[in-house]
VOPA-857333 format. One record per residue: residue in one letter; y, x, z of N, C-alpha, C in turn. Coordinates in steps of 0.2 Angstrom, whole numbers, plus 5000, padded with zeros to 4 digits. Example, Ala and Ser with C-alpha at 12.3 -4.5 7.8 and 13.67 -1.06 7.14 Angstrom:
<recs>
A_4972_5066_5039_4978_5062_5039_4984_5066_5039
S_4989_5064_5035_4995_5068_5036_5000_5064_5039
</recs>
This chain:
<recs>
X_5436_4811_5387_5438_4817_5388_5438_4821_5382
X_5444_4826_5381_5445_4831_5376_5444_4836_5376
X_5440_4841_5374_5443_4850_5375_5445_4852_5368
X_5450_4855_5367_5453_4857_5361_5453_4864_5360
X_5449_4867_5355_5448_4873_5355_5452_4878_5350
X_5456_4881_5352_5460_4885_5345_5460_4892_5347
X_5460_4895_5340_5458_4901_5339_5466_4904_5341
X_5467_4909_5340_5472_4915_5343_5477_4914_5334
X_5482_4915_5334_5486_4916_5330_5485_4923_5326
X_5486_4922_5319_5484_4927_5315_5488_4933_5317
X_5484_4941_5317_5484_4946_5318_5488_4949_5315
X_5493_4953_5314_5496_4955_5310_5492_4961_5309
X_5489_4965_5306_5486_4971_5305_5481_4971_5299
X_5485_4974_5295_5481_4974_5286_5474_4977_5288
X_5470_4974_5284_5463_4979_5282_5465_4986_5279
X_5458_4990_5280_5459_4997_5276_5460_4994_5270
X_5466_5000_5269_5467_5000_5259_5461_5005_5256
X_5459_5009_5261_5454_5012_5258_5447_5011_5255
X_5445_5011_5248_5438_5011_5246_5433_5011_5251
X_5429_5015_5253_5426_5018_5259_5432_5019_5265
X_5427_5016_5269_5428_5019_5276_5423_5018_5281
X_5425_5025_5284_5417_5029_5287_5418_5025_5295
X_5412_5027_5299_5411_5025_5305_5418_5023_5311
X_5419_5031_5309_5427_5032_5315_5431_5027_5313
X_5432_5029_5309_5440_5025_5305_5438_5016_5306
X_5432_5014_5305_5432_5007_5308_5431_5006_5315
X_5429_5011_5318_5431_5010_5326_5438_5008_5328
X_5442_5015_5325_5450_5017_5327_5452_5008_5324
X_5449_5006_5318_5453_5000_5315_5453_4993_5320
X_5447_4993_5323_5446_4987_5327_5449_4989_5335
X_5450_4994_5336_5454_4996_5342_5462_4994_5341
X_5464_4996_5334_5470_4995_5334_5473_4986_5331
X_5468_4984_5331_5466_4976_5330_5468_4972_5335
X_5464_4975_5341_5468_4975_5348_5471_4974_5349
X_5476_4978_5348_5482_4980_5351_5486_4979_5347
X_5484_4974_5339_5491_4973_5336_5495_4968_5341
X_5499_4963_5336_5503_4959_5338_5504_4954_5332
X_5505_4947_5334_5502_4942_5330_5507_4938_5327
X_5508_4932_5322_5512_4930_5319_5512_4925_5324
X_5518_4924_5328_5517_4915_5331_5519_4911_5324
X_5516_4905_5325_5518_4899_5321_5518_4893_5326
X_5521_4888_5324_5522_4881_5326_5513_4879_5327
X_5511_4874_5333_5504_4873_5331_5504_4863_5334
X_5500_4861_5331_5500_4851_5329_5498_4853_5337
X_5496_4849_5342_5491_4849_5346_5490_4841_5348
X_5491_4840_5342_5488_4833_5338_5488_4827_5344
X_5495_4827_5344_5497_4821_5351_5492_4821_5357
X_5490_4827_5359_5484_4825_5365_5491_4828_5371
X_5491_4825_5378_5494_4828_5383_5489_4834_5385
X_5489_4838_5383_5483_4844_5386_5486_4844_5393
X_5480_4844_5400_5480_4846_5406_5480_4854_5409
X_5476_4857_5405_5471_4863_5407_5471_4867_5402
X_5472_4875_5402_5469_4878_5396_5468_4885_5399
X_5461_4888_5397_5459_4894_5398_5462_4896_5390
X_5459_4904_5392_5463_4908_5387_5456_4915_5388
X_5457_4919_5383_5454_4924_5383_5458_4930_5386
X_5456_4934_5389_5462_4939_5394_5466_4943_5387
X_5464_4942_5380_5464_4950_5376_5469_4945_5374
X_5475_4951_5372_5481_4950_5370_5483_4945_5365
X_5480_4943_5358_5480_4938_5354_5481_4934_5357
X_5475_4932_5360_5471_4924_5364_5479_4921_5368
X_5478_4928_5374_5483_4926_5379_5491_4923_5378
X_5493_4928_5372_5499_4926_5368_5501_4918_5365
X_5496_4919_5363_5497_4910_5359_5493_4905_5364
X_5490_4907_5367_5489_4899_5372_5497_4898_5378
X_5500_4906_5377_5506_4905_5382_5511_4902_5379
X_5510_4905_5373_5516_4901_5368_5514_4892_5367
X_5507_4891_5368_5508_4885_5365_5507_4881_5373
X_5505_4882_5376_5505_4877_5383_5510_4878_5388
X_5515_4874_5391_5520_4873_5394_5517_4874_5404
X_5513_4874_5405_5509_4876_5412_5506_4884_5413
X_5503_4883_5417_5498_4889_5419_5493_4889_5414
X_5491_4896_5410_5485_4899_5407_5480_4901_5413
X_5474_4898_5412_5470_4906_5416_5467_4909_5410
X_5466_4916_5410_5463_4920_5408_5456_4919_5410
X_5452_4919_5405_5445_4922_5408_5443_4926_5402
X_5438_4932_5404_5436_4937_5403_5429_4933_5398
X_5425_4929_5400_5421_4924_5396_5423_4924_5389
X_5428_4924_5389_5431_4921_5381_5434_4924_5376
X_5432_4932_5380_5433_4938_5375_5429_4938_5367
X_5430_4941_5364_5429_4942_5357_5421_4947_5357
X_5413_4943_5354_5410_4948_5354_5411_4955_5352
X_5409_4960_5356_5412_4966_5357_5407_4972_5349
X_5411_4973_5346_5408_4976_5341_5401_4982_5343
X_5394_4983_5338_5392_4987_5342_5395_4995_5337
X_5393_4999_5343_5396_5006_5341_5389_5009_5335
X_5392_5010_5326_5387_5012_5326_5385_5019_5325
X_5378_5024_5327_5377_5030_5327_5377_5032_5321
X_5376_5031_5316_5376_5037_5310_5383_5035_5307
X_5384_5043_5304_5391_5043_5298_5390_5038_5294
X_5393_5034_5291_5392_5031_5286_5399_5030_5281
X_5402_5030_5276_5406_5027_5272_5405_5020_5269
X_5409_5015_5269_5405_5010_5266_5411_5005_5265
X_5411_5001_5263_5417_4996_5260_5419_4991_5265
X_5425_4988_5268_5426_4985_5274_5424_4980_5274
X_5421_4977_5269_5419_4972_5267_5410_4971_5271
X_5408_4975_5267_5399_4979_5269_5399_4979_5279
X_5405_4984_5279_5405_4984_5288_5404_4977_5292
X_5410_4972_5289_5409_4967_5293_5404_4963_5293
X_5399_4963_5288_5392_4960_5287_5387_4963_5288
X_5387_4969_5291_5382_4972_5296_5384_4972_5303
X_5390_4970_5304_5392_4970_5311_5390_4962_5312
X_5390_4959_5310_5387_4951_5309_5380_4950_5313
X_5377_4954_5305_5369_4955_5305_5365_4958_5311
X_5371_4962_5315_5368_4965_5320_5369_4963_5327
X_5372_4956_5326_5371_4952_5332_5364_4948_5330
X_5362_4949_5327_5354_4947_5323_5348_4950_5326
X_5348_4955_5324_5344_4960_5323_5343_4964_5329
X_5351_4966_5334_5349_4971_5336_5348_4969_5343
X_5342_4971_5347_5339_4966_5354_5346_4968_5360
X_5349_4975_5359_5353_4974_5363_5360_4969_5365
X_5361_4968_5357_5365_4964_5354_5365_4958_5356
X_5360_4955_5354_5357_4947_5356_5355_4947_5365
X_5356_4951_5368_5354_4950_5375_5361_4949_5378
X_5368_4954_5375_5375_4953_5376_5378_4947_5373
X_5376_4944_5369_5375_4936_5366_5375_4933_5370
X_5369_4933_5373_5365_4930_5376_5369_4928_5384
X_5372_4934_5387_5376_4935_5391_5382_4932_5389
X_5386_4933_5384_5393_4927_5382_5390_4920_5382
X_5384_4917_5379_5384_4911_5380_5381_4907_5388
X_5380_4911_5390_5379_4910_5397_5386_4909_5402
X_5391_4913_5401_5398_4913_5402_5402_4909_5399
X_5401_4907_5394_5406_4900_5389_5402_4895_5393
X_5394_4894_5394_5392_4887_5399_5394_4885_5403
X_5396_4892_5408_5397_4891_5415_5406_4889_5415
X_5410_4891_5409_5417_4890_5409_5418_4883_5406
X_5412_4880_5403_5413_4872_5401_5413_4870_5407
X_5407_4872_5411_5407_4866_5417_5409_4866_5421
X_5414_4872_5424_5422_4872_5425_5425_4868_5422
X_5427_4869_5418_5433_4864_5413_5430_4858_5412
X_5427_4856_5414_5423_4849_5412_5424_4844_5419
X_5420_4849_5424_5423_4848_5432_5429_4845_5430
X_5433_4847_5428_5443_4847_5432_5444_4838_5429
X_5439_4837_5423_5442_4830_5421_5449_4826_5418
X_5449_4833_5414_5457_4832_5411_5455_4835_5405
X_5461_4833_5401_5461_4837_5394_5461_4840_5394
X_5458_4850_5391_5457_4856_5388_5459_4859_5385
X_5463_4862_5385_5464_4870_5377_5459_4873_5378
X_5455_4878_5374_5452_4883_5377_5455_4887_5370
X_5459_4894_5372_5459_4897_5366_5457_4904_5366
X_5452_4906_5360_5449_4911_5360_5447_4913_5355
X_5441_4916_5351_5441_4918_5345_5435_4915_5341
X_5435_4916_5336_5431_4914_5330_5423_4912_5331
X_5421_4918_5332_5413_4919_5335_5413_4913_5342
X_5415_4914_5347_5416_4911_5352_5415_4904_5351
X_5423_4900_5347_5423_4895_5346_5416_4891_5344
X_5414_4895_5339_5408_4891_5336_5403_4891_5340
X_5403_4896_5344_5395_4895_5353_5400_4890_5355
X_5404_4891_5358_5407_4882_5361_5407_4874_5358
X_5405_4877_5352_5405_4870_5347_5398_4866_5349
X_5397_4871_5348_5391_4870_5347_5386_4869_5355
X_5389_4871_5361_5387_4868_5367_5390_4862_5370
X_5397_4860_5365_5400_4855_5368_5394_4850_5364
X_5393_4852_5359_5388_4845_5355_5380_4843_5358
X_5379_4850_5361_5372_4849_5367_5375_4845_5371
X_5382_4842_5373_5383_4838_5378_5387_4832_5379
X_5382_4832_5372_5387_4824_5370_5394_4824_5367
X_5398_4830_5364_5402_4826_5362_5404_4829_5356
X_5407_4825_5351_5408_4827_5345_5416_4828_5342
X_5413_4831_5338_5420_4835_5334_5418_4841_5327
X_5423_4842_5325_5421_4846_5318_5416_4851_5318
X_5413_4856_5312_5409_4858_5310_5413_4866_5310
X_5411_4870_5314_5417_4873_5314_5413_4880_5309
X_5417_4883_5302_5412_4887_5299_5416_4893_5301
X_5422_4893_5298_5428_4899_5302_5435_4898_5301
X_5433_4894_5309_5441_4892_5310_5447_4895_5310
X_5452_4892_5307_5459_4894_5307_5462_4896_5311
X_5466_4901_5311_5472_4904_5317_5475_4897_5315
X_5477_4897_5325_5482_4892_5327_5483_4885_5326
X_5475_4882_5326_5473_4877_5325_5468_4875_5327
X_5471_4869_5332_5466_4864_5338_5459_4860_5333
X_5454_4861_5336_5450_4856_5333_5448_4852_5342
X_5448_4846_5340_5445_4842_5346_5438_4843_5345
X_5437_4842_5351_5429_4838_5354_5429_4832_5360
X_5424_4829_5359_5429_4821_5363_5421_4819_5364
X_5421_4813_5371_5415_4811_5372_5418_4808_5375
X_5415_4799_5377_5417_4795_5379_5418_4791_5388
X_5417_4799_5390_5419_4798_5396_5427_4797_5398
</recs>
């Protein structure tokens, strides 16, 4: 059996060009990250007949599993993107600084890691769906995600790449010898 996991097609939505940027300004930034619209490309799907493929509901995801699969998507809500936390104080700081405290504070912060905790419980429950149906798998979703599902498909037997930060629009297999 196969599940073939791919990330969402590259976003079209530049980084701030600004030095600093304060709290709001990176909220409004990942909101309208959202809501951009993404580069379709050509994607290998490395001669596997795919049977099945989940999809994350958010716009990216949705878009390119539609474009790359000739069947039915389903949407799940599981396979959303961890949700940024809001942070309290003013701060300025480099876009760069931002997304390694947004990182650090699926770490650190208890509320954080209990919402984690919550997605990984929901990628579990969507493996063993898709594992049920006994066909080959797309699942396409986002970055963070993919690598909780890598890494539960390897608690279950089956192997496949190391994933550090996977490419937009490109399948990595997982395979187990059922």
């Amino acid at each position: 059996m196969k599940i073939g996991l791919i990330r969402h097609f590259r976003v079209l939505h530049p980084y701030p060009q600004k030095k600093l940027v304060e709290t709001k300004e990176l909220l409004q930034w990942f909101k309208d990250y959202d809501e951009a619209e993404i580069e379709i490309s050509e994607v290998d799907l490395l001669g596997v007949d795919w049977k099945y493929c989940y999809s994350s509901d958010l716009h990216r995801s949705l878009q390119t599993a539609e474009y790359i699969f000739p069947g039915e998507v389903v949407k799940r809500t599981e396979l959303r993107e961890v949700p940024i936390t809001p942070f309290k104080k003013r701060l300025k700081l480099p876009f760069l600084v931002w997304a390694m405290l947004v990182r650090l504070s699926w770490m650190t912060n208890k509320e954080k890691k209990n919402e984690i905790m919550k997605i990984r419980e929901g990628i579990n429950k969507l493996l063993d769906e898709a594992l049920a149906q006994k066909g080959e798998t797309l699942i396409v979703s986002h970055g963070a995600l993919m690598i909780f599902m890598a890494k539960e498909l390897k608690k279950r037997g089956f192997h496949g790449p190391k994933l550090g930060n996977p490419q937009n629009g490109k399948v990595y297999i997982f395979h187990n010898e059922e």
